[in-house]
GUKOL-224736 format. One line per field, with one value per residue (C-alpha): x negated, y, z negated; residue number from 0; residue in three letters. Coordinates in steps of 0.25 Angstrom, whole numbers. Each point is the difference from the previous one (the first is absolute). Last residue first. Example, Ala and Ser with C-alpha at 12.3 -4.5 7.8 and 13.67 -1.06 7.14 Angstrom:
<rs>
u = -55; 6
v = -4; -14
w = -29; -2
seq = 1; 0
type = ser; ala
</rs>
This chain:
<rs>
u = -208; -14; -12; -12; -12; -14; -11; 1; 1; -11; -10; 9; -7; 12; -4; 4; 13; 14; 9; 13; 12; 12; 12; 10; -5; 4; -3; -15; -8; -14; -7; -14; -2; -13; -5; -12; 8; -1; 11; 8; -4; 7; -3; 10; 4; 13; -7; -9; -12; -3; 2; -9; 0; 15; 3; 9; 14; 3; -5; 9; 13; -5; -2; 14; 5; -2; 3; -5; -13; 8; -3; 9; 7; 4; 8; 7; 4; 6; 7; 8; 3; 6; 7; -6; 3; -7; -14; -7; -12; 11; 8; -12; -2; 12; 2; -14; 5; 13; -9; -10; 10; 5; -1; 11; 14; 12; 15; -2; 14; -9; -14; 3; -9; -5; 8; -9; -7; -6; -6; 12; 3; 13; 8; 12; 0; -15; -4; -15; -9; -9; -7; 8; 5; 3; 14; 6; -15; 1; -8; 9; 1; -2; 5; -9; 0; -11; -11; -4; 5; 1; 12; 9; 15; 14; 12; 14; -1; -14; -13; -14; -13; -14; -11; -12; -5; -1; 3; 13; -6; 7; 13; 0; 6; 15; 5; -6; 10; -8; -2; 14; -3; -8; 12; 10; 10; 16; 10; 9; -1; 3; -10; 1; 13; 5; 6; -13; -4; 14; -4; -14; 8; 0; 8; 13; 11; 13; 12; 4; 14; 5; 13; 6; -9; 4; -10; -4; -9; -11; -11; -5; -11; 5; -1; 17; -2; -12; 3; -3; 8; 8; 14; 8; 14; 12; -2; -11; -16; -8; -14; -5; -8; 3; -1; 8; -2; 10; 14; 7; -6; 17; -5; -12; -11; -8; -11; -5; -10; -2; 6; 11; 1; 10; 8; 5; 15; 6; 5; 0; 17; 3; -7; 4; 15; -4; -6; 11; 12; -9; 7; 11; 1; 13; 8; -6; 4; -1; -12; 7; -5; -6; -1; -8; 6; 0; 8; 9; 5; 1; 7; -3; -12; -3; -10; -10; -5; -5; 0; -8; -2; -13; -3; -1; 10; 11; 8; 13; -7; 8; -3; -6; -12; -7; -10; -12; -4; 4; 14; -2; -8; 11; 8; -7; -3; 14; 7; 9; 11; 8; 13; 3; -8; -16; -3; -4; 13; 0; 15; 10; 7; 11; 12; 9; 14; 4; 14; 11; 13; -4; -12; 10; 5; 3; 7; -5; 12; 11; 11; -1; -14; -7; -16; -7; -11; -13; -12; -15; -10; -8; 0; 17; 10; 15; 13; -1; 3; 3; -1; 7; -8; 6; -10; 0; -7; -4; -5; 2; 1; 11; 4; 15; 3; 15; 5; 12; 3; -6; 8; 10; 0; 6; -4; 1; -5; -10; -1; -12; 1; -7; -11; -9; -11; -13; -14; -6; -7; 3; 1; 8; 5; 0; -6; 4; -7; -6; -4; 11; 11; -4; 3; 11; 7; 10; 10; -4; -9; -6; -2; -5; -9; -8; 1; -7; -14; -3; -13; 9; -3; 11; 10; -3; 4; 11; -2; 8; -13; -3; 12; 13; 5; 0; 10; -3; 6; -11; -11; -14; -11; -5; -14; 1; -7; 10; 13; -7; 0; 14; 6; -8; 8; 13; -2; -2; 12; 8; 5; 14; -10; -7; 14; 0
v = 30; 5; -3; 7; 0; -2; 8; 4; -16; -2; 10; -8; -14; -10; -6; 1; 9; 0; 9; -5; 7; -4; 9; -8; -14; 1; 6; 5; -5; 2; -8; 1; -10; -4; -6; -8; -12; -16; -1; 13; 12; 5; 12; 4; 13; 0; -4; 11; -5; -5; -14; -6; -13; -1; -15; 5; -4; 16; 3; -9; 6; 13; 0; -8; 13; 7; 14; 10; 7; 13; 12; 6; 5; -15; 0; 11; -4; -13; 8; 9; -11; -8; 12; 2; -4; 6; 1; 5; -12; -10; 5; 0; -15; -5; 5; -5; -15; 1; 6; -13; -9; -6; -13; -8; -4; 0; -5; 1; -4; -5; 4; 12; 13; 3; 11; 11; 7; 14; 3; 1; 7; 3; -2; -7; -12; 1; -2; 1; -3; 0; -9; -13; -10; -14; -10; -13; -7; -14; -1; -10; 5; 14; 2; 10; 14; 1; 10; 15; 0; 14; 1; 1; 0; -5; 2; -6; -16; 1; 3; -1; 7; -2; 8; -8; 6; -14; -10; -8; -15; -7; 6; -6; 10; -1; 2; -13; -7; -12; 7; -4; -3; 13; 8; -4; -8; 6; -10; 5; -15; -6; -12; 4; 3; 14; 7; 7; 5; 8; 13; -2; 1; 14; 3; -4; 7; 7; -5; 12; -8; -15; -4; 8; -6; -14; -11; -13; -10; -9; -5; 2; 9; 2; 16; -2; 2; -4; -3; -9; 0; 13; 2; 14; 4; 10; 0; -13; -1; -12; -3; 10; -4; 5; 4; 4; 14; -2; 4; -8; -12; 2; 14; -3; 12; 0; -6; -3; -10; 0; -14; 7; 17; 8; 15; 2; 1; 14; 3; -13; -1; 13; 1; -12; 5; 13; -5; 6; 8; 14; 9; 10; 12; 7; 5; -8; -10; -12; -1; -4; -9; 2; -9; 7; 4; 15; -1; -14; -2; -9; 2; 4; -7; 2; 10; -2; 14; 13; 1; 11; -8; -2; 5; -4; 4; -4; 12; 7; 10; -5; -12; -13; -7; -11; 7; -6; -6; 12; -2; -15; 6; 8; -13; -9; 7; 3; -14; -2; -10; -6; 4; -1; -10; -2; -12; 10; 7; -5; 8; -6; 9; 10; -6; 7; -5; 3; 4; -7; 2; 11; -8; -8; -15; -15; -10; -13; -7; 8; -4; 16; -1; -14; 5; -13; -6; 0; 8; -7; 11; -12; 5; -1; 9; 1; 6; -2; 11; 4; 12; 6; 11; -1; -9; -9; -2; -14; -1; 12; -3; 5; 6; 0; 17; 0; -16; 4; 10; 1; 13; -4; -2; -14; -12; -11; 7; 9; 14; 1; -2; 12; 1; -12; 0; -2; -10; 1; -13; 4; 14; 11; 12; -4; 2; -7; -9; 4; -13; -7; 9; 3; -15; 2; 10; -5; 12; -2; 11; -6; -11; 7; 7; -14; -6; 11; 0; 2; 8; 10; 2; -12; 9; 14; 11; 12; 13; -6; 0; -11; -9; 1; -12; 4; 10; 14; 9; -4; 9; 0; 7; -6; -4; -14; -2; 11; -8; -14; 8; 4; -14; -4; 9; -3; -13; 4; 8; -11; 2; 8; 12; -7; -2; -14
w = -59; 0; 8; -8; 8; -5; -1; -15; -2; 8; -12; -10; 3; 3; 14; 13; -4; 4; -9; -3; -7; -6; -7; 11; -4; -15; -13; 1; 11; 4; 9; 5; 10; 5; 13; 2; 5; -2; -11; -1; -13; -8; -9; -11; -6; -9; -12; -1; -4; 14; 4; 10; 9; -1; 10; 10; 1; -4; 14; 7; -8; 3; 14; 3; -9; 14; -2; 12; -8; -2; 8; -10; 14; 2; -13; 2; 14; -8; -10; 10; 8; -12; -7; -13; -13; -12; -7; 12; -2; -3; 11; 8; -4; 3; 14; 6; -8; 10; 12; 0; -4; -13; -2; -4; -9; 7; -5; -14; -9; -11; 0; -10; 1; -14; -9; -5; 11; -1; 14; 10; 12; 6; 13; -8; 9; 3; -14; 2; -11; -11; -10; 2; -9; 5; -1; -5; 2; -8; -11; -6; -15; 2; 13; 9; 3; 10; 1; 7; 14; 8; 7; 11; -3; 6; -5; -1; 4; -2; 7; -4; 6; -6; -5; -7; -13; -6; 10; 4; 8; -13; 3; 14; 11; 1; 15; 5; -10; -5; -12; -5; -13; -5; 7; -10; 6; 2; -1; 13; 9; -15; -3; -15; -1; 0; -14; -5; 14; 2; -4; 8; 11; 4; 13; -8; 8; -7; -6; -10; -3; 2; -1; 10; 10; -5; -1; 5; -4; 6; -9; -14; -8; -14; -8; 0; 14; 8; 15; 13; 15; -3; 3; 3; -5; 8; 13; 2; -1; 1; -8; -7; -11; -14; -13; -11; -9; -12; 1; -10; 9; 5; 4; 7; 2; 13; 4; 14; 8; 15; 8; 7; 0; -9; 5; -13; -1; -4; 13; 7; -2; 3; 14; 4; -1; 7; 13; 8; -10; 3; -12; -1; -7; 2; -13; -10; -13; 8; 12; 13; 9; 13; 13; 12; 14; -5; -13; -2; -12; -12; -12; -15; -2; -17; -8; -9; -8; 2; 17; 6; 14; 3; 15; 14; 9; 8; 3; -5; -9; -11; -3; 8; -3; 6; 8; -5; -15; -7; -1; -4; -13; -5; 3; -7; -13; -2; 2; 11; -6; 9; 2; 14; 5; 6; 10; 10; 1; 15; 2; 10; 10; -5; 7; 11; 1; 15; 1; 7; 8; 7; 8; 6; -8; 4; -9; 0; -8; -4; -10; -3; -1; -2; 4; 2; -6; 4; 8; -1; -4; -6; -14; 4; 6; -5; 2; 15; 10; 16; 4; 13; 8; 11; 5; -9; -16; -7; -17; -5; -15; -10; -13; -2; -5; 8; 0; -6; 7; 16; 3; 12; 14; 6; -7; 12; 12; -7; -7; -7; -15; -9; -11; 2; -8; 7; 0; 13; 6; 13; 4; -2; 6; 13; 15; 8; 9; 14; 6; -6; -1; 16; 3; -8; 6; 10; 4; 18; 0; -11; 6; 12; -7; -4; 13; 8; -9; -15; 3; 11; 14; 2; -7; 9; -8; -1; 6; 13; 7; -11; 2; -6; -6; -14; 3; -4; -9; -10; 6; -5; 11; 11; 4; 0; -15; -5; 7; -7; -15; 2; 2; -12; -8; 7; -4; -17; 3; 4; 15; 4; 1; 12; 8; 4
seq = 499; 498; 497; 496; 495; 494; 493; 492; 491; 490; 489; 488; 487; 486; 485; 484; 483; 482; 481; 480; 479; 478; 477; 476; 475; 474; 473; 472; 471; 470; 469; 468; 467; 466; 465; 464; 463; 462; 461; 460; 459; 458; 457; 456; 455; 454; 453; 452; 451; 450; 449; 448; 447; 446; 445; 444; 443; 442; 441; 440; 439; 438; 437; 436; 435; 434; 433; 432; 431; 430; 429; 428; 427; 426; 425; 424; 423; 422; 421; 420; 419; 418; 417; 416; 415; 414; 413; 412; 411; 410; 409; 408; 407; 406; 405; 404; 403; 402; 401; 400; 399; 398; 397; 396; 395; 394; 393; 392; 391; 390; 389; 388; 387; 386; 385; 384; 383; 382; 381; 380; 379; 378; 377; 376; 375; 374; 373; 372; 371; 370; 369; 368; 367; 366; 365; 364; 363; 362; 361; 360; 359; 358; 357; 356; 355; 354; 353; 352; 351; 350; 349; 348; 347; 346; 345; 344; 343; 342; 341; 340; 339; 338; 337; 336; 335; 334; 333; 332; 331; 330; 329; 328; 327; 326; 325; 324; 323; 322; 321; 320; 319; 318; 317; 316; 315; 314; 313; 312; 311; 310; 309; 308; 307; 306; 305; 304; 303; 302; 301; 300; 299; 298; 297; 296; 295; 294; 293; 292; 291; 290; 289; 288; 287; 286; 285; 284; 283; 282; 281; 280; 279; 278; 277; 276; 275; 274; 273; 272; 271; 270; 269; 268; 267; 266; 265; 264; 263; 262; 261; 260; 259; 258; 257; 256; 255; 254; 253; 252; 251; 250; 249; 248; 247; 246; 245; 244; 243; 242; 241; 240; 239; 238; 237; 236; 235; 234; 233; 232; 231; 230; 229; 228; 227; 226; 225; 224; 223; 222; 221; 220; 219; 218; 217; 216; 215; 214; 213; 212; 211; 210; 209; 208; 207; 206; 205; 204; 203; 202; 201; 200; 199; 198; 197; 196; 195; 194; 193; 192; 191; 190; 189; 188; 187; 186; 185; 184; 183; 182; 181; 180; 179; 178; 177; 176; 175; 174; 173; 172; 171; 170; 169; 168; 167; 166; 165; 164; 163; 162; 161; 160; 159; 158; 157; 156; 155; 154; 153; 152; 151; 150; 149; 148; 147; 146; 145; 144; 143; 142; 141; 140; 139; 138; 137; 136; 135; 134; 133; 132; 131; 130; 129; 128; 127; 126; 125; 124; 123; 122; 121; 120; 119; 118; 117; 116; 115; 114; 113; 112; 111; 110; 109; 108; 107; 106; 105; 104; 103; 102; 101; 100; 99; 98; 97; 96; 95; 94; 93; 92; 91; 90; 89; 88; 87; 86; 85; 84; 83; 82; 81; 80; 79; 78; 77; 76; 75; 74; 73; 72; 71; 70; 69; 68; 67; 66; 65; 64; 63; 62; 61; 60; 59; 58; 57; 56; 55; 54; 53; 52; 51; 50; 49; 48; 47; 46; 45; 44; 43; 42; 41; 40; 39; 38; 37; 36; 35; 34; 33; 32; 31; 30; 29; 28; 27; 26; 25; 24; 23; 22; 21; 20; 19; 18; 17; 16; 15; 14; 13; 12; 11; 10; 9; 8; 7; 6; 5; 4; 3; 2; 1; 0
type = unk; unk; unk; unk; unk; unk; unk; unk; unk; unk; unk; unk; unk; unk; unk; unk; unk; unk; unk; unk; unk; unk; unk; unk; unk; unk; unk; unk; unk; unk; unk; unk; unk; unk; unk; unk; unk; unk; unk; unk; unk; unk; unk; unk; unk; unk; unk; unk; unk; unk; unk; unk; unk; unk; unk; unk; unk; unk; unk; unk; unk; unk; unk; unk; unk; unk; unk; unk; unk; unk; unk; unk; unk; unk; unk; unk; unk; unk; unk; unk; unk; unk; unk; unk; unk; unk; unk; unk; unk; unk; unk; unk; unk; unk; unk; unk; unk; unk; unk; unk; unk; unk; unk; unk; unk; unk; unk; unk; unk; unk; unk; unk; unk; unk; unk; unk; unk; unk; unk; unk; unk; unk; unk; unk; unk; unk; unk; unk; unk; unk; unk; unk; unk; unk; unk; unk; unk; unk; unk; unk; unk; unk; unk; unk; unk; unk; unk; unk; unk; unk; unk; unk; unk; unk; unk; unk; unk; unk; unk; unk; unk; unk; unk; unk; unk; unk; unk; unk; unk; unk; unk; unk; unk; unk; unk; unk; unk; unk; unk; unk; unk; unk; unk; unk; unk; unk; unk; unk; unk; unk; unk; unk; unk; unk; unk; unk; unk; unk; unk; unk; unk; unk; unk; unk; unk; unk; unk; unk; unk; unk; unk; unk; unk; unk; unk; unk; unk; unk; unk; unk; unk; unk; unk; unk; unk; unk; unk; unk; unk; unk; unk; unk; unk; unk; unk; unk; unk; unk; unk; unk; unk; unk; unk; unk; unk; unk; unk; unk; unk; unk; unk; unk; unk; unk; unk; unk; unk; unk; unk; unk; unk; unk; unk; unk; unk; unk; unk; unk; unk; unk; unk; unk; unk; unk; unk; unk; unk; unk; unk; unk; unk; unk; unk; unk; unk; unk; unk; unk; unk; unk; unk; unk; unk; unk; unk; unk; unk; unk; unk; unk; unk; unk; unk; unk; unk; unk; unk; unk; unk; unk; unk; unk; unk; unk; unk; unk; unk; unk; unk; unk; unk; unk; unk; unk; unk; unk; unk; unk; unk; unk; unk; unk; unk; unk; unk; unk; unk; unk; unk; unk; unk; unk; unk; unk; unk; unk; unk; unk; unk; unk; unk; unk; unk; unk; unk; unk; unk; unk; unk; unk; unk; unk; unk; unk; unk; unk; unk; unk; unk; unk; unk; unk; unk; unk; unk; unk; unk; unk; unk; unk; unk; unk; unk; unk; unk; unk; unk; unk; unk; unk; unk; unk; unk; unk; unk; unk; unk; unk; unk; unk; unk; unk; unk; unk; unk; unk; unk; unk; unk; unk; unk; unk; unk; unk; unk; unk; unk; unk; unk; unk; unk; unk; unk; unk; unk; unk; unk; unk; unk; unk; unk; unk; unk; unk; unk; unk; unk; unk; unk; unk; unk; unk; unk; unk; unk; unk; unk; unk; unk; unk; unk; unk; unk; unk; unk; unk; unk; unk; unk; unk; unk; unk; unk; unk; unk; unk; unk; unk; unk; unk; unk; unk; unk; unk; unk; unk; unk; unk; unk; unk; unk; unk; unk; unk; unk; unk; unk; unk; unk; unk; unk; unk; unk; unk; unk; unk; unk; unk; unk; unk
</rs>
């Protein structure tokens, strides 16, 4: 057989085996010639003797299945068939009444012949037979059909056409990352210049990403991913379990209601325990769009009046709770001593003056001091008015060596300092270091002299020969001590006065 008689799909191959042997494509050859005949050798090629010989012979199929044919469509397809091949039974003529039937391939031969079902199922299982012109499994060439190509499906991110996009949310969303999409043709971050709420026209995709058209533009487009979450967190507090809140009711006429967290949902939240309606109470639930200003409760002292007594939360004054290793004993609290406190807000280290006490019960509610550090506002203080409150206290101690070296160069400057600057202040005075330890056992002893000035008095320890001379005028920082052996004036003027 001649080669140019072959199908031109074989007289391809035929040529690829001449060029493999050396010899260039002819198809006035015979298929049989051998290689010196500037054809090839059959059983020096990869499909082997048998194989050409077939075809030699006019069988194909062997070849059809190693090297198929290549088609137009493939399996699976969905099509619309435009024209009816000629056949044995129908003859050739346009495919009418059928002409625009939608299709499946669902089997194709050789020669290109498709076969078609009506149908195919989630399964992608092919049924129902094609009845054309009181034909049953009619068979079709590429001519006859045309391949309906459909837009693949969407992820539109559980958003709709329609939906409402409020204003505040897109301008926002813009400038979240690069989720817009306008006129300069690129994803960007920006916020988009919108006056008022808008709608999702369509969707499209941009880029391998899923947009949506903003309404009432010409080409601004938004990320559609991550969106929908977006909207519907953007004006709800971000609330934690177990931590207090308040927030203004409008069904309690919207009056301030507390709560507890104690489970958070899309569109309401639920607390464990709560006071609405000024009553405290267990387990309720409530509405985001119900509840405005909703904002964290960090003081609790607002709460105290509606807690039960044996409430976890029910603040204690300090002065019953002095079993805390934070909270030094009120009763150990001395005159002119200097203390550091700390509360939820501020903190301060001062000098102790006297207490503010109950009238009726005499129960300490707070003390005075003479002067201070108020280390949350970095200021010093001398003129007090209001005592310190023991409730809501959290530390109350004794202040150390550098705290009490910081208040009393303040005190002796008249104004704050910076720690650091105040303590090397304090240690160029050549200052006796500060121990009010010293003080506190000195004024223990018995007085042995008073002098006519009131301030001035000698003590003295049991079983020593050593004298103290202490002159003190409103508190231990204004204190002075001169050690002297004995009281006579010409040992005075000897002595050494130690100052603090």
């Amino acid at each position: 057989m001649l080669i140019k008689d072959l199908p031109i799909e074989i007289q391809e191959i035929v040529f690829q085996k001449q060029q493999e042997q050396g010899n260039e494509p002819n198809a006035e050859l015979e298929l049989e010639f051998c290689k010196k005949e500037c054809n090839f050798n059959w059983d020096q090629t990869i499909e082997g003797h048998d194989f050409w010989e077939d075809i030699n012979d006019g069988y194909f199929d062997d070849f059809y299945k190693k090297y198929p044919k290549k088609t137009k469509f493939k399996l699976g397809d969905k099509v619309k068939i435009i024209n009816r091949h000629p056949d044995n039974t129908t003859g050739s003529r346009p495919f009418d009444k059928q002409s625009g039937m939608i299709a499946y391939i669902c089997q194709y031969f050789n020669d290109c012949f498709y076969e078609l079902r009506s149908n195919k199922d989630d399964s992608g299982n092919y049924y129902g037979l094609l009845e054309i012109n009181n034909q049953s499994n009619s068979c079709f060439k590429d001519g006859d059909l045309e391949l309906i190509v459909e837009e693949p499906e969407i992820n539109i991110y559980g958003l709709e056409v329609g939906d409402k996009l409020p204003q505040k949310v897109i301008r926002e969303w813009g400038n979240q990352g690069l989720n817009y999409y306008g006129s300069s043709k690129i994803w960007e971050k920006r916020i988009g210049q919108f006056i008022n709420d808008r709608t999702i026209e369509h969707f499209k995709i941009i880029d391998e990403i899923v947009a949506f058209k903003v309404s009432d533009t010409t080409s601004v487009y938004l990320k559609a991913e991550g969106f929908k979450e977006f909207m519907d967190n953007f004006d709800k507090p971000k609330l934690q379990v177990n931590k207090w809140y308040k927030w203004f009711w409008k069904l309690n006429y919207s009056k301030i209601t507390y709560g507890k967290i104690d489970s958070i949902g899309f569109d309401c939240f639920t607390v464990s325990e709560g006071i609405h309606y000024n009553n405290y109470s267990k387990i309720n639930g409530y509405y985001f769009n119900d509840c405005e200003n909703i904002e964290l409760l960090t003081d609790l002292s607002e709460i105290q009046q509606y807690l039960p007594e044996d409430h976890p939360d029910k603040i204690i004054p300090i002065s019953k709770t002095l079993k805390n290793p934070l909270i030094k004993d009120f009763n150990e609290l001395e005159e002119g001593g200097i203390y550091y406190t700390k509360f939820s807000k501020s903190e301060f280290i001062f000098e102790f003056s006297c207490y503010d006490l109950d009238n009726d019960s005499g129960e300490i509610l707070g003390f005075y001091d003479s002067c201070g550090l108020d280390l949350s506002k970095d200021t010093f203080y001398d003129d007090v008015y209001e005592p310190l409150s023991v409730y809501n206290m959290i530390v109350l101690r004794d202040a150390t060596e550098d705290e009490k070296k910081w208040l009393i160069t303040c005190k002796k400057e008249n104004t704050y300092i910076e720690k650091s600057v105040a303590i090397q202040k304090y240690d160029s005075y050549n200052m006796y270091p500060f121990d009010s330890s010293i003080i506190y056992q000195i004024n223990k002893f018995p007085i042995i002299y008073k002098d006519k000035n009131i301030s001035d008095f000698y003590r003295k320890p049991k079983n020593e020969n050593q004298f103290f001379k202490i002159k003190t005028k409103n508190s231990l920082l204004d204190t002075s001590i001169e050690k002297v052996p004995t009281i006579t004036t010409e040992l005075k003027q000897k002595s050494k006065t130690i100052k603090f």
